[in-house]
N, C-alpha and C positions, 0 to 999 in steps of 0.2 A: 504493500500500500504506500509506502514510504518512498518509494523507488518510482510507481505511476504519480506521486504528486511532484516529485522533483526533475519529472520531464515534462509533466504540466508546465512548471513556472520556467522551465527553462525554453520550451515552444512557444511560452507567452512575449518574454523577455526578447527574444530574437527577433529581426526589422524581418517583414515580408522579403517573397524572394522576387516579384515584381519590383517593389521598392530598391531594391537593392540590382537590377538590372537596368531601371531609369536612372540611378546616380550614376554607373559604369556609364552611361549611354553621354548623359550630359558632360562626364569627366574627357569619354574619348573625339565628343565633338566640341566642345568647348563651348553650350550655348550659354552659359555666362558671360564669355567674353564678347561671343558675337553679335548678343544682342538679338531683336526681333526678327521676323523673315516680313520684309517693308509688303506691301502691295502691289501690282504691276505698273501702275500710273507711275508711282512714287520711286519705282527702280529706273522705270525711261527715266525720271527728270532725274535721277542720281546720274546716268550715261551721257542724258544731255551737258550738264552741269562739268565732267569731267571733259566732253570732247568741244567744248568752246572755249575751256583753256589749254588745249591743244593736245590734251592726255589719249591716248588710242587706248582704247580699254574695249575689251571682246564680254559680249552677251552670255550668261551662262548657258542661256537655254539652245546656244547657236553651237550646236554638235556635228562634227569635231571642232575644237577648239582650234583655232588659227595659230599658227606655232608663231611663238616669240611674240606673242601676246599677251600680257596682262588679263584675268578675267575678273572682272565684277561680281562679287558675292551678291546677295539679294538678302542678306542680314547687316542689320545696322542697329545704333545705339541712339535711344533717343534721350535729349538734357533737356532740362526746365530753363536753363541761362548760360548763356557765355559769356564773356570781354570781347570786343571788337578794336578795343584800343586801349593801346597803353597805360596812357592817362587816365584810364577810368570805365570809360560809357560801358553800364552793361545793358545785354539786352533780354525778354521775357518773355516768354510763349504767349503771357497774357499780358492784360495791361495792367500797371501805363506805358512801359515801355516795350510795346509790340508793333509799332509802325515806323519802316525807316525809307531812310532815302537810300538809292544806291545808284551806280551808276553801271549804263551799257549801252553801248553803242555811240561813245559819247552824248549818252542823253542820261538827264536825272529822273528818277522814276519813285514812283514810291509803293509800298506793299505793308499787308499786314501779316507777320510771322503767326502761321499756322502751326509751324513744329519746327526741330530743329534736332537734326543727325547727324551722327560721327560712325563713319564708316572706311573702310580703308581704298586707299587708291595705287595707282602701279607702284611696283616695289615696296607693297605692303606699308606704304606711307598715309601716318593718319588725315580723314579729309575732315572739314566739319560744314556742313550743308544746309544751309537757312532753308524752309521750305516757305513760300510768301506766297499768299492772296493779292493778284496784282489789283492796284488801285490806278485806274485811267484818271488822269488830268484834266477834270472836265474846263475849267478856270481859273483863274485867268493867264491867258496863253502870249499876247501880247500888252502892251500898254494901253490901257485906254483912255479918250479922252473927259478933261476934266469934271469932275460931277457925277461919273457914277457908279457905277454898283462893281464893275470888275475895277476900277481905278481904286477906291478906295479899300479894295479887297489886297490890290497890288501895294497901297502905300502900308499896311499894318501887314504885309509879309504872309497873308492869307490863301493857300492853296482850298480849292472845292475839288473834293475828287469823288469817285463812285467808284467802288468795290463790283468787280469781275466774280461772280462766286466761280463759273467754269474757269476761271483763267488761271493757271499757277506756274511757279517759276521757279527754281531753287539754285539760289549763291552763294559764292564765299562770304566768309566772313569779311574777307577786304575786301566785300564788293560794297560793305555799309562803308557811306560818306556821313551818314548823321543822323539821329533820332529824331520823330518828329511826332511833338504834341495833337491830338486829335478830340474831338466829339463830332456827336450823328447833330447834324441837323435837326429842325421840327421839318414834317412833310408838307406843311403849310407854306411855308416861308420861303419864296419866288418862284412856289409852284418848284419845286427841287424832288426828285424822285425818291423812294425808300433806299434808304443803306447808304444817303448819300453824306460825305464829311468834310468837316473844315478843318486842314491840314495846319500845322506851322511848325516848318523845319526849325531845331536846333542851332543849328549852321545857317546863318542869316545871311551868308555870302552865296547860297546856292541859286543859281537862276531860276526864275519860272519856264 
């Protein structure tokens, strides 16, 4: 009797043996370090993102593998903040500091960070990948004249833009030039669409 209770507590005491083939599994692939398996949207814009700054990175799912290729994992690590500069500026998946400026194509752009990943790039070099909601320029686009509604938007440094929900885009981190203060509009207020906001860059030198 002594002998069936001391295999009891010693069958009780022991981890399952599934339990114990999922830790072997996560230890021999490493999905702590790798992080999530991202989406397929969110993997294009990781390959976009690499091959516009000129990185050649091969598809995983493009079989055989292109020799002397780099290939793109489809797991990544997602942060709540990073540093974008030295000095300081951090930036936050949410707000306040969730919409910046950045620059492409020699043109300033603005967006609102939806997520933000760290994933690896050729030669296993870590990347880190803003994911933004682009936000269209809707005004004011040139100077206007005096008395009205874009002039006065233009002299207090006033950016109106509208939120893209299809549109997204993901950059580097020095692809941010500056943080920029935001609220939504009323929908009332010059007949202005839903979701639409009033921008003001940080960086007060930035063009419209």
């Amino acid at each position: 009797m002594k002998n069936a209770r001391e295999s009891q507590m010693l069958v009780a005491g022991q981890p399952k043996l599934s339990s114990i083939v999922d830790t072997a599994k996560n230890k021999q692939w490493g999905i702590g370090k790798r992080g999530i398996e991202v989406s397929e949207k969110i993997y294009r814009l990781m390959l976009q993102l690499l091959k516009r700054n000129g990185e050649n990175m091969g598809d995983f799912k493009e079989i055989p593998h292109p020799k002397g290729t780099w290939t793109l994992s489809c797991h990544a690590q997602t942060v709540c903040t990073i540093k974008v500069k030295q000095d300081g500026d951090n930036i936050l998946v949410k707000a306040p500091n969730n919409v910046v400026v950045y620059k492409q194509n020699n043109t300033f752009q603005y967006g609102m960070i939806k997520n933000i990943y760290n994933f690896y790039g050729p030669n296993h070099q870590p990347v880190t990948g803003i994911l933004l909601q682009i936000i269209t320029n809707l005004y004011p686009r040139t100077r206007y004249l005096p008395g009205t509604i874009g002039n006065l938007l233009h002299l207090f440094g006033i950016v109106v833009g509208s939120i893209k929900e299809s549109q997204q885009i993901m950059i580097l981190a020095t692809d941010v030039v500056s943080l920029a203060a935001y609220c939504y509009s009323n929908n009332k207020l010059f007949s202005l669409a839903p979701k639409t906001l009033f921008l003001s860059p940080q960086n007060r030198s930035i063009p419209f």
